[in-house]
DRENTORKOL-3810 file (N, C-alpha, C; in nm, 4 decimals):
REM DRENTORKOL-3810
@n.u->0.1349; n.v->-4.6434; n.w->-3.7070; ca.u->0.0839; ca.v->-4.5191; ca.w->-3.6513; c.u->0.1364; c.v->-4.5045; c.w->-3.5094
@n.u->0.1368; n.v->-4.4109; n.w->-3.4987; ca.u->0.2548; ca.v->-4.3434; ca.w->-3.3337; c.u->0.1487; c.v->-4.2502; c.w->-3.2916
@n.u->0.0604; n.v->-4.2981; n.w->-3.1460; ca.u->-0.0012; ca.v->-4.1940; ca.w->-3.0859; c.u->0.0478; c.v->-4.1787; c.w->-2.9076
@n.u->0.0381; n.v->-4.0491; n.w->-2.8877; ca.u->0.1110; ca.v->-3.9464; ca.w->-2.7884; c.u->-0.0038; c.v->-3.9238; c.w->-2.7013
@n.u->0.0347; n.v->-3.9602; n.w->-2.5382; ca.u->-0.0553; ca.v->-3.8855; ca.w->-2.4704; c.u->0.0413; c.v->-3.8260; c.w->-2.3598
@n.u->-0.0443; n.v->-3.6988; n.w->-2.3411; ca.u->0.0521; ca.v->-3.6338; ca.w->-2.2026; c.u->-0.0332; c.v->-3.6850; c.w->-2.0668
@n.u->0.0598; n.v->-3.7517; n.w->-2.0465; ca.u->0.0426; ca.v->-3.7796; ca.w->-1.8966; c.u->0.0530; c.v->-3.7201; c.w->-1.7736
@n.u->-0.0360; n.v->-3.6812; n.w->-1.6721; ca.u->0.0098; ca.v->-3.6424; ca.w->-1.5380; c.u->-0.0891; c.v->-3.7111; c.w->-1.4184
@n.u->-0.1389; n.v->-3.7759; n.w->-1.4594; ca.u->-0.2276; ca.v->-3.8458; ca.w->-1.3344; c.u->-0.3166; c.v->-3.7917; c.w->-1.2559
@n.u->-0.3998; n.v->-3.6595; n.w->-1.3714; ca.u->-0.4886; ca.v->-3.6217; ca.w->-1.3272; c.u->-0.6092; c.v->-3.6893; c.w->-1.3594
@n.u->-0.7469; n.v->-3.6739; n.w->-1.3254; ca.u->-0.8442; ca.v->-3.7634; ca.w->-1.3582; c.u->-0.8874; c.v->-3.7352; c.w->-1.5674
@n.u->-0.8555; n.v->-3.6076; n.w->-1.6060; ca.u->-0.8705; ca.v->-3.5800; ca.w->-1.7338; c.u->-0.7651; c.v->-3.6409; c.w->-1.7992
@n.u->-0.6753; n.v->-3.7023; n.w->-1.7774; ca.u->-0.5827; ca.v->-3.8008; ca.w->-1.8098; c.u->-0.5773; c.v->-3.9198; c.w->-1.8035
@n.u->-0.6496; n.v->-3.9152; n.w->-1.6915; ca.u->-0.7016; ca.v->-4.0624; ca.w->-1.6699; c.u->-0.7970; c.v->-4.1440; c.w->-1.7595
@n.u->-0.8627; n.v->-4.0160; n.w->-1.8194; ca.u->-0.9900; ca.v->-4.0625; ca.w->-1.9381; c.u->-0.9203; c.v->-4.0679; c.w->-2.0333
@n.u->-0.7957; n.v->-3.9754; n.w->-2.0689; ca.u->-0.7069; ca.v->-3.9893; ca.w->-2.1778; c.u->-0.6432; c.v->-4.1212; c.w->-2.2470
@n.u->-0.6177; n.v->-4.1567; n.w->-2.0990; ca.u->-0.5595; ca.v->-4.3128; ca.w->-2.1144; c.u->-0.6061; c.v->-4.4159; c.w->-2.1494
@n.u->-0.7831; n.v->-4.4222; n.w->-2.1189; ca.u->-0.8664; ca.v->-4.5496; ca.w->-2.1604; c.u->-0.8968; c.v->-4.4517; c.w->-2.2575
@n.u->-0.8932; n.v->-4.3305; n.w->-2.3589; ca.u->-0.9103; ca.v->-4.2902; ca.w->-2.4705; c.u->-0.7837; c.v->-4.3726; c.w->-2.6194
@n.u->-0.6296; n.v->-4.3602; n.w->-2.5542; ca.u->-0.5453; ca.v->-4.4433; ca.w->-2.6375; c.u->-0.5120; c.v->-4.5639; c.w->-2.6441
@n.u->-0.5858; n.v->-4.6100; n.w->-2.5080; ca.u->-0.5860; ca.v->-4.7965; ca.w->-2.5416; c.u->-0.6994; c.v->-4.8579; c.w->-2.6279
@n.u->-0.7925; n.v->-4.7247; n.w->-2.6318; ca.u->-0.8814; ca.v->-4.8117; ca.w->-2.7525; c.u->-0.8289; c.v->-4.7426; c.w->-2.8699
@n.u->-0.7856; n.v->-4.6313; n.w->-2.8763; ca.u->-0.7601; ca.v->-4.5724; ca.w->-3.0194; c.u->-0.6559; c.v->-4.6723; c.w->-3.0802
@n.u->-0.5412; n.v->-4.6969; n.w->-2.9727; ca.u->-0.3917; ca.v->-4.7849; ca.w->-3.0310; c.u->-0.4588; c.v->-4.9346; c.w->-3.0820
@n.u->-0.5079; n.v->-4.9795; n.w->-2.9692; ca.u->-0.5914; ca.v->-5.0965; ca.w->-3.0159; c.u->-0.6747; c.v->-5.1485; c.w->-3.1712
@n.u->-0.7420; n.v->-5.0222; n.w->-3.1991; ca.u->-0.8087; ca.v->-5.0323; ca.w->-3.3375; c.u->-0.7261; c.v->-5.0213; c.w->-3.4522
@n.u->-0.6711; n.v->-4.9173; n.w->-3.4237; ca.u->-0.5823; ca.v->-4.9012; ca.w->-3.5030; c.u->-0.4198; c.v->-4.9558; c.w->-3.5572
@n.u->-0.4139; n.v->-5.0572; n.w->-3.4327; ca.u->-0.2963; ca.v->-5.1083; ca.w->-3.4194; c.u->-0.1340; c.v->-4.9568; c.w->-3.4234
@n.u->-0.1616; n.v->-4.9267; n.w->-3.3058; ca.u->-0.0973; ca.v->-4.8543; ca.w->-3.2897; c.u->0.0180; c.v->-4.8375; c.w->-3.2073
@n.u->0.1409; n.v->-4.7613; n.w->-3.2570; ca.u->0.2089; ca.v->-4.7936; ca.w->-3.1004; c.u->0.1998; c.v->-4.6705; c.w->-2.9840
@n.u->0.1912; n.v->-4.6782; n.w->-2.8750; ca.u->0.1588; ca.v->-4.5476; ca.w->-2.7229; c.u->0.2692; c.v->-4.5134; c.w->-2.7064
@n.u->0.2540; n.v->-4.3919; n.w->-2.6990; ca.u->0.3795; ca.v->-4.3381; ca.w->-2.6400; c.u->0.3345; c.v->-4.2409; c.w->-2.5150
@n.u->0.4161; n.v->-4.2229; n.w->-2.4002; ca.u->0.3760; ca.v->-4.1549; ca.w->-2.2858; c.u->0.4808; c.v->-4.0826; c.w->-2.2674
@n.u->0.4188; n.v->-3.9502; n.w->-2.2440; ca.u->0.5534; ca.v->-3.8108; ca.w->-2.2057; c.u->0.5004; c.v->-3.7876; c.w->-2.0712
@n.u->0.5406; n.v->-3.7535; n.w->-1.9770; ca.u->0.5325; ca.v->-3.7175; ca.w->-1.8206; c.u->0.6326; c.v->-3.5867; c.w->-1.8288
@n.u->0.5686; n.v->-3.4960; n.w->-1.7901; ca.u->0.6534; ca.v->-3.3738; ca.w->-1.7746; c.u->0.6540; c.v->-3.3472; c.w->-1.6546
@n.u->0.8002; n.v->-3.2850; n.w->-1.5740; ca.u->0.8243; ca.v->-3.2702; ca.w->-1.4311; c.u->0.8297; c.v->-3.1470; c.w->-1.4578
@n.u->0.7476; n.v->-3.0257; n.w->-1.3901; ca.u->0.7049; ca.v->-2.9333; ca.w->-1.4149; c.u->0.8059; c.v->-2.8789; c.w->-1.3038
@n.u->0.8790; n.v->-2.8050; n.w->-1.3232; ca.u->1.0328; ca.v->-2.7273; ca.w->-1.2691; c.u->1.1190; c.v->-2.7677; c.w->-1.3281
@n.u->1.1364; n.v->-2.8996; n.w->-1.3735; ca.u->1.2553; ca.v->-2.9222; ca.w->-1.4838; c.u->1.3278; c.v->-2.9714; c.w->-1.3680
@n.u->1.4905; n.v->-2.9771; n.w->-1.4071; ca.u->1.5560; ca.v->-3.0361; ca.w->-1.3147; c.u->1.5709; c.v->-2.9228; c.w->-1.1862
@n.u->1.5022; n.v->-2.8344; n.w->-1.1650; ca.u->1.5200; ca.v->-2.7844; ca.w->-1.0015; c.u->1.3481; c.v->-2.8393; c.w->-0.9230
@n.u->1.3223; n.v->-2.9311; n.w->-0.9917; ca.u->1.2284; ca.v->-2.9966; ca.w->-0.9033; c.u->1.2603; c.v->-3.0313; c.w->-0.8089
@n.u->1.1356; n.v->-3.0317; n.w->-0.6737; ca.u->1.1846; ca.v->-3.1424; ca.w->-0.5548; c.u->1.1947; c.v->-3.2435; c.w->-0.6065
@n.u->1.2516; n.v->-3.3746; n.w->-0.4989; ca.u->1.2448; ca.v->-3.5331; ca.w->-0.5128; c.u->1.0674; c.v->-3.5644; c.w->-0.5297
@n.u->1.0260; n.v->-3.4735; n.w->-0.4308; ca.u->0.9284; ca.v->-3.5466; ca.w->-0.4471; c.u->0.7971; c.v->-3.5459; c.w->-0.5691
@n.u->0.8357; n.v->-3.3874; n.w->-0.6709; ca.u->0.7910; ca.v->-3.4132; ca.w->-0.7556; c.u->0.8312; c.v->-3.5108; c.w->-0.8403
@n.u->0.9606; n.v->-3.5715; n.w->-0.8642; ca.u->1.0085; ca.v->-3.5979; ca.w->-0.9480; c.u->0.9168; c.v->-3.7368; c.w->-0.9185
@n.u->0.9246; n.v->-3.8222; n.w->-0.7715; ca.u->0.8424; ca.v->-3.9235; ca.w->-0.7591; c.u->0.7219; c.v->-3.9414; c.w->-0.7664
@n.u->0.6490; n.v->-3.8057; n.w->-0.7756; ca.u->0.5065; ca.v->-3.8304; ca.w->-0.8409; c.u->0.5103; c.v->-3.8713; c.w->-1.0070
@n.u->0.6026; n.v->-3.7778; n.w->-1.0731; ca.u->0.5679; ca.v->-3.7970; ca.w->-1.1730; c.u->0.6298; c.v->-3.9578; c.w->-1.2460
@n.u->0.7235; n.v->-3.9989; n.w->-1.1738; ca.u->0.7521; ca.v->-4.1343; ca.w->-1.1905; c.u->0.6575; c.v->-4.2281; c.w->-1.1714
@n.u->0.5776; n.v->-4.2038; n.w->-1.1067; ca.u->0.4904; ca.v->-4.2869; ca.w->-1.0102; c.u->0.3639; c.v->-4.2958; c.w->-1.1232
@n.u->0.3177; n.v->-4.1668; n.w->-1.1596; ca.u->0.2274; ca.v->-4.1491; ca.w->-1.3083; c.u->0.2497; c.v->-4.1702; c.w->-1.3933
@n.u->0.3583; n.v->-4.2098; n.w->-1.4275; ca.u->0.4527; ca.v->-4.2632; ca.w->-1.5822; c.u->0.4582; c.v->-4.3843; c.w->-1.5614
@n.u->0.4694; n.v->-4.4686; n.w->-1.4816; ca.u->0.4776; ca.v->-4.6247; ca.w->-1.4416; c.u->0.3466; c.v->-4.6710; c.w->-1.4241
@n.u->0.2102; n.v->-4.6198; n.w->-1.4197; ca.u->0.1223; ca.v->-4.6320; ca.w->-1.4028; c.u->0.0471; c.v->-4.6630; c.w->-1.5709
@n.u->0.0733; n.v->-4.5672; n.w->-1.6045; ca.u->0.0220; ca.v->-4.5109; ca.w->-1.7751; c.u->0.0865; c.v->-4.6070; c.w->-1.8196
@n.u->0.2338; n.v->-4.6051; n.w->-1.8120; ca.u->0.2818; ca.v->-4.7515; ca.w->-1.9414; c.u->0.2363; c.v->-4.8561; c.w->-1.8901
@n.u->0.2139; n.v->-4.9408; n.w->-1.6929; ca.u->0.1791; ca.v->-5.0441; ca.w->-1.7365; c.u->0.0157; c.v->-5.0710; c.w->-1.7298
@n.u->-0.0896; n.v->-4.9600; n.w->-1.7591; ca.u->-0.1712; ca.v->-4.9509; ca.w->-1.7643; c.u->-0.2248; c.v->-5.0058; c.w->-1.9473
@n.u->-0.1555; n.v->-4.9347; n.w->-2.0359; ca.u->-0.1250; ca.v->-4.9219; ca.w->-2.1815; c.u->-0.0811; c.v->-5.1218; c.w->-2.2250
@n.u->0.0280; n.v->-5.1247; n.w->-2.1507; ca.u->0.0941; ca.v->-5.2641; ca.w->-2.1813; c.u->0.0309; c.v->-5.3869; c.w->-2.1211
@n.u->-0.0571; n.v->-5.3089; n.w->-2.0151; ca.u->-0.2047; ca.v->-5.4619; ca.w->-1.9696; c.u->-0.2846; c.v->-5.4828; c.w->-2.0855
@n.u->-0.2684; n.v->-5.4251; n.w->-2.1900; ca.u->-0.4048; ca.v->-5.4412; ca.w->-2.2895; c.u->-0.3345; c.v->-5.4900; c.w->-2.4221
@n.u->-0.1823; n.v->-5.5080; n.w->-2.3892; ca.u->-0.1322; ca.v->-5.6016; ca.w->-2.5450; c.u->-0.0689; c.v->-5.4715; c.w->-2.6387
@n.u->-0.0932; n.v->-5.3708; n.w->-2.5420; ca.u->0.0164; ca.v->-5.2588; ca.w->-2.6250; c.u->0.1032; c.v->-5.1861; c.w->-2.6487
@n.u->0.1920; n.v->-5.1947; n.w->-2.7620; ca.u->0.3288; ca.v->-5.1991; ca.w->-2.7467; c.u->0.2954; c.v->-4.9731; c.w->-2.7255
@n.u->0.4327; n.v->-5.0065; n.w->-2.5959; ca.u->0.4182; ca.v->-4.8674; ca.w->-2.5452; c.u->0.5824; c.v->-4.7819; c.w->-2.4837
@n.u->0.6029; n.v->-4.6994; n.w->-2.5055; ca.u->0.7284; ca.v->-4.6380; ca.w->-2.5170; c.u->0.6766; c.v->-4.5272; c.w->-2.3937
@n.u->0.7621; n.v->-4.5068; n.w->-2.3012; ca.u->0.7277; ca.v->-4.4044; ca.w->-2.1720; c.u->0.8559; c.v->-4.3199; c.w->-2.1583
@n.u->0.8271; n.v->-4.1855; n.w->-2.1386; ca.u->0.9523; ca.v->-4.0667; ca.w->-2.1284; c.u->0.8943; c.v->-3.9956; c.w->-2.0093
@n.u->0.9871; n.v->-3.9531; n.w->-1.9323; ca.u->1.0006; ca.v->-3.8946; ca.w->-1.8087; c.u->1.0611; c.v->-3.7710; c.w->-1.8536
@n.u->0.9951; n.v->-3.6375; n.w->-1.8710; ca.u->1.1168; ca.v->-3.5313; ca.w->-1.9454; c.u->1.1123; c.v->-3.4359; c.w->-1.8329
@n.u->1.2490; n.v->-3.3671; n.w->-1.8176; ca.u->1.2485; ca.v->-3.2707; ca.w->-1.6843; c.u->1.3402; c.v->-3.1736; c.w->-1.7793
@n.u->1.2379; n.v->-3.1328; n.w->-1.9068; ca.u->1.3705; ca.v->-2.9929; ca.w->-1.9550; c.u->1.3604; c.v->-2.8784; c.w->-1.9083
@n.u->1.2404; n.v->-2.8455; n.w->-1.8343; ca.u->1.2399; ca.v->-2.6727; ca.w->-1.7466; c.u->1.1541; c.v->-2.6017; c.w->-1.8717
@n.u->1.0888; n.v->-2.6953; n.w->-1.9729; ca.u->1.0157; ca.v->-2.6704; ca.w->-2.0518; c.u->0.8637; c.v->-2.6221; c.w->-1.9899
@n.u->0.7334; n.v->-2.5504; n.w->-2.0563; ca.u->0.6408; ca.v->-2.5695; ca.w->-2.0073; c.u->0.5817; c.v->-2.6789; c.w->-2.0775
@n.u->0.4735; n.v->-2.7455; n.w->-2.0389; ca.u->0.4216; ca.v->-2.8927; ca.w->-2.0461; c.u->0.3984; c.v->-2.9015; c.w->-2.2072
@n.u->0.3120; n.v->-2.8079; n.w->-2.2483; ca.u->0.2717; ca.v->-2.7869; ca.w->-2.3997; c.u->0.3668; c.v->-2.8215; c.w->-2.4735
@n.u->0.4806; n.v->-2.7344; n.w->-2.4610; ca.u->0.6096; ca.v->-2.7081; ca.w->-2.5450; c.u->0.6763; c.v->-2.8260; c.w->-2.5339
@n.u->0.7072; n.v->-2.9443; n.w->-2.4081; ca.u->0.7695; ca.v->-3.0028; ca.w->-2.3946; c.u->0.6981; c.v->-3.1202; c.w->-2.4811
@n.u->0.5763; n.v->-3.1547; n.w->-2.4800; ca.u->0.5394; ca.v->-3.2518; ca.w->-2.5510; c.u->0.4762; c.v->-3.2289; c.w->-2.7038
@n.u->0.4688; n.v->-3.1194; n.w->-2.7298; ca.u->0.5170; ca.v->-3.0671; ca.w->-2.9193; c.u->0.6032; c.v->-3.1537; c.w->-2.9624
@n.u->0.7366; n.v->-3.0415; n.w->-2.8748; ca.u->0.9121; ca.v->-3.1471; ca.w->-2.8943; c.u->0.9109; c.v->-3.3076; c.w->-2.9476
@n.u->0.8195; n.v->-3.3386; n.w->-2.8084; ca.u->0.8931; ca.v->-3.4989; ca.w->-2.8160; c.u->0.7927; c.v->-3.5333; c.w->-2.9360
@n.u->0.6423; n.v->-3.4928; n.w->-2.9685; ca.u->0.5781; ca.v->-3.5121; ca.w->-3.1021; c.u->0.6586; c.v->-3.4858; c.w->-3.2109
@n.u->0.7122; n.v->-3.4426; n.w->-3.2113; ca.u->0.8256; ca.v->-3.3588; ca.w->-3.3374; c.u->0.9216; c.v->-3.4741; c.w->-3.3784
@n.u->0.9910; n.v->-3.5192; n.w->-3.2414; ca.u->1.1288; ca.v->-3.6139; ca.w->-3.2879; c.u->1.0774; c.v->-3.7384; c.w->-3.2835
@n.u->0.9531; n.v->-3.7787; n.w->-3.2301; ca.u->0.9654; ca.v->-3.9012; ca.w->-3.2742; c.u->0.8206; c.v->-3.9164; c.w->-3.3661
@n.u->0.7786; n.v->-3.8192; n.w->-3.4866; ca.u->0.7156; ca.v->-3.8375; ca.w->-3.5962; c.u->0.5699; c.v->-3.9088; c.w->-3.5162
@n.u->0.5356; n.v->-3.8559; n.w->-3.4596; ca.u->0.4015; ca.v->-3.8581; ca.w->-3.3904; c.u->0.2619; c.v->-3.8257; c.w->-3.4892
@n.u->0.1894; n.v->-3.9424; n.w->-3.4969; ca.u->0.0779; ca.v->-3.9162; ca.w->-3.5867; c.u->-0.0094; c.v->-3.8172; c.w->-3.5071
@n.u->-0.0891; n.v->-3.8599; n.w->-3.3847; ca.u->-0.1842; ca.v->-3.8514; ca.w->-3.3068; c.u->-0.1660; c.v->-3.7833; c.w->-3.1278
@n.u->-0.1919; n.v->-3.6968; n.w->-3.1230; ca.u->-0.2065; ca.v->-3.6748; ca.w->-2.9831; c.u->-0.3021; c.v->-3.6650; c.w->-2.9374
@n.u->-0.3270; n.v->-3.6989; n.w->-2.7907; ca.u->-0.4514; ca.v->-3.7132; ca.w->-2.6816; c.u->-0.3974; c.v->-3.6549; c.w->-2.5766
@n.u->-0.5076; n.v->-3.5613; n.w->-2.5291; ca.u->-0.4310; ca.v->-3.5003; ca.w->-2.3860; c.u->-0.5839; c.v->-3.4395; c.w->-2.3351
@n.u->-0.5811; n.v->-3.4803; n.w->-2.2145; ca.u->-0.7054; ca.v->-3.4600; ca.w->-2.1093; c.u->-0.7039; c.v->-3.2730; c.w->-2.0985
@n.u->-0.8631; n.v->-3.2361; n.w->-2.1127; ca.u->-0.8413; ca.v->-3.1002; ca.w->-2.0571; c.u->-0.9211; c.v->-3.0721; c.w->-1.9340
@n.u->-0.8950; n.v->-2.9743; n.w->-1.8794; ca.u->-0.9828; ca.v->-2.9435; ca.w->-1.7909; c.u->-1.0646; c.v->-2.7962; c.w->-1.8081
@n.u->-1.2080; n.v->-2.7981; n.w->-1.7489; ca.u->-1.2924; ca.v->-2.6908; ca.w->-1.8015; c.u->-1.1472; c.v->-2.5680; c.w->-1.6991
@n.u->-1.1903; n.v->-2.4761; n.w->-1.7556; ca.u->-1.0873; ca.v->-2.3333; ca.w->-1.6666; c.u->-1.1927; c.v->-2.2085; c.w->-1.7212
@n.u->-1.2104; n.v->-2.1094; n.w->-1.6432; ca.u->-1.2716; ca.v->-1.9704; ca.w->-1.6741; c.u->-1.1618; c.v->-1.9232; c.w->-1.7910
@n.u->-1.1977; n.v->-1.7977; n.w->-1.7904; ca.u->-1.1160; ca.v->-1.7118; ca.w->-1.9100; c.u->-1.0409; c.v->-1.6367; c.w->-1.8239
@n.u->-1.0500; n.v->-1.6180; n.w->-1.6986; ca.u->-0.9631; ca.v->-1.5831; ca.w->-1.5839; c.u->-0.8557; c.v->-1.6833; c.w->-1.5878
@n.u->-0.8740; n.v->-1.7813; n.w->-1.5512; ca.u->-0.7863; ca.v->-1.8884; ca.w->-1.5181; c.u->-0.6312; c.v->-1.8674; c.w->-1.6302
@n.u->-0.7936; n.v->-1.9092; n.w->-1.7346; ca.u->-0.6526; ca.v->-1.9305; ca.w->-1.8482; c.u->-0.5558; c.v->-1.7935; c.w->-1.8995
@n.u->-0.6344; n.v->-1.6999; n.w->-1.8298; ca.u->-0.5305; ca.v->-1.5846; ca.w->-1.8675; c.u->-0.4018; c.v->-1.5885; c.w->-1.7536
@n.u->-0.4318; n.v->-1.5916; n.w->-1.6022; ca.u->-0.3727; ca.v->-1.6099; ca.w->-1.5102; c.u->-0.2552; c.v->-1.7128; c.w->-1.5340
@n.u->-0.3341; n.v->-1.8302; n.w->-1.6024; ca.u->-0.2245; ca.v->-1.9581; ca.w->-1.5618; c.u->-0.1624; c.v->-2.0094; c.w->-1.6721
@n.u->-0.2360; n.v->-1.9225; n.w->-1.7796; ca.u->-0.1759; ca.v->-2.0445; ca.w->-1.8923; c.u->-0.2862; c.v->-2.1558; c.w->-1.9518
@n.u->-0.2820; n.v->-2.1821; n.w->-2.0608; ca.u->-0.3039; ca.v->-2.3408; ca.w->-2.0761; c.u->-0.2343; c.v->-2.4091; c.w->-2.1939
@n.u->-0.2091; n.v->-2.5036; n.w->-2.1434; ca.u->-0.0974; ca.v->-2.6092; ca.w->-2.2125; c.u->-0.1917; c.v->-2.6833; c.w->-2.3102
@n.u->-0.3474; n.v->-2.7106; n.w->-2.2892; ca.u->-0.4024; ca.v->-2.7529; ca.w->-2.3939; c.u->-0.4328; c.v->-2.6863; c.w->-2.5039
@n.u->-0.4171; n.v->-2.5582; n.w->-2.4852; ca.u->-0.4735; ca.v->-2.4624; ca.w->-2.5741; c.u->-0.3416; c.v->-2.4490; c.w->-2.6615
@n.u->-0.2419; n.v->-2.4419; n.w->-2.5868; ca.u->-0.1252; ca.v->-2.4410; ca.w->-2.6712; c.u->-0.0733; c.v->-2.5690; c.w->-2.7470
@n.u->-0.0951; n.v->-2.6641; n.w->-2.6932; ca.u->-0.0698; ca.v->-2.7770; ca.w->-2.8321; c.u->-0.1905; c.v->-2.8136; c.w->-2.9384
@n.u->-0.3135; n.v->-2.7551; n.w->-2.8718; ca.u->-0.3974; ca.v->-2.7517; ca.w->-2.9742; c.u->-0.3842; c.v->-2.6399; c.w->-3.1181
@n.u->-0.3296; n.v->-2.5350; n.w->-3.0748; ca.u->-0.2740; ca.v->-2.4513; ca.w->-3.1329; c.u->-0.1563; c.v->-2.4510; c.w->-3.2678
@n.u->-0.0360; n.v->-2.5255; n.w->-3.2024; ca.u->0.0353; ca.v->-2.5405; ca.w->-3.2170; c.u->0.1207; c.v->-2.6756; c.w->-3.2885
@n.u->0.0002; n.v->-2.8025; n.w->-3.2341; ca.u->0.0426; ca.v->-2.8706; ca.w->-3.2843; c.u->0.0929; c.v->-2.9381; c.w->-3.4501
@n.u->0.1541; n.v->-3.0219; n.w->-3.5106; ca.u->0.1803; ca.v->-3.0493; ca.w->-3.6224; c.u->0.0607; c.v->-3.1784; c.w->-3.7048
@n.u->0.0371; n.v->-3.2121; n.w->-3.5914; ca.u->-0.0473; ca.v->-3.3384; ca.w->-3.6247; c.u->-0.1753; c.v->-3.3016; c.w->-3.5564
@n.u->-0.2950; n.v->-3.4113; n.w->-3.5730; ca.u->-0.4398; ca.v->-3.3945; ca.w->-3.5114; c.u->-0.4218; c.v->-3.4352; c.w->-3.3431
@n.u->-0.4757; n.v->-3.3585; n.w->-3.2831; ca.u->-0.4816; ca.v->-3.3403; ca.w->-3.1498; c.u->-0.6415; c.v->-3.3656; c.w->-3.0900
@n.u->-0.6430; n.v->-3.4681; n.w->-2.9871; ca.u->-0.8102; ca.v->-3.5155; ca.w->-2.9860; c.u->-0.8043; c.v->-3.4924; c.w->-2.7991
@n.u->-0.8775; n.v->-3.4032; n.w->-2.7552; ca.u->-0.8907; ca.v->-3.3404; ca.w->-2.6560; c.u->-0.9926; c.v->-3.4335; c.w->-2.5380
@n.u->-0.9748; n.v->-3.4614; n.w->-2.4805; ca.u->-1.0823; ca.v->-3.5387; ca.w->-2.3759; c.u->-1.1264; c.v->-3.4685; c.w->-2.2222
@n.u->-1.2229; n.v->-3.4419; n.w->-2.1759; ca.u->-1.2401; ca.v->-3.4345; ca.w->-2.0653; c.u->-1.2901; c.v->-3.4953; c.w->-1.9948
END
């Protein structure tokens, strides 16, 4: 079994993460971590080093607990949703986990939401945490 979490090192991610070290754990599963650099490659440096910095965190957060874990850094100029569908897609992803955060109906009209869209959208079961 292959489970997916989107990573960004927010605190609803943060719950995400002690959400797939017990899910991978029971299940004997393997983690996989997508980090999306949100501008794609016309990011600053210094996004790019946050999101490195949250991706190195998550895998060796995942791999302190005995689990085998695969980490992607993607900068396609994708939005976050779409970008981690994709990588669910090519690498036959059973399970996704991705932290949400509460937002008005303002918000999410204004801004978007990326949870709503892989919940939507996704191919496989999608388990939402806040």
């Amino acid at each position: 079994m292959k489970i997916l979490i989107g990573y960004d090192g927010s605190e609803e991610s943060k719950k995400a993460l002690d959400i797939i070290k017990q899910y991978a754990k029971i299940l004997s599963a393997e983690a996989y971590v997508l980090t999306v650099v949100e501008g794609g490659p016309h990011a600053v440096r210094e996004v790019y080093q946050k999101a490195e910095d949250d991706l190195t965190f998550a895998k060796n957060s995942i791999a302190a607990v005995g689990i085998r874990c695969t980490a992607k850094l993607s900068a396609q100029g994708l939005e976050p949703g779409e970008d981690l569908l994709q990588f669910a897609e090519e690498n036959a992803i059973d399970l996704i986990i991705i932290g949400i955060q509460k937002r008005s109906k303002m918000g999410k009209l204004l801004f978007g939401s990326n949870a709503q869209y892989v919940i939507l959208n996704a191919a496989c079961p999608v388990l939402t945490v806040k």
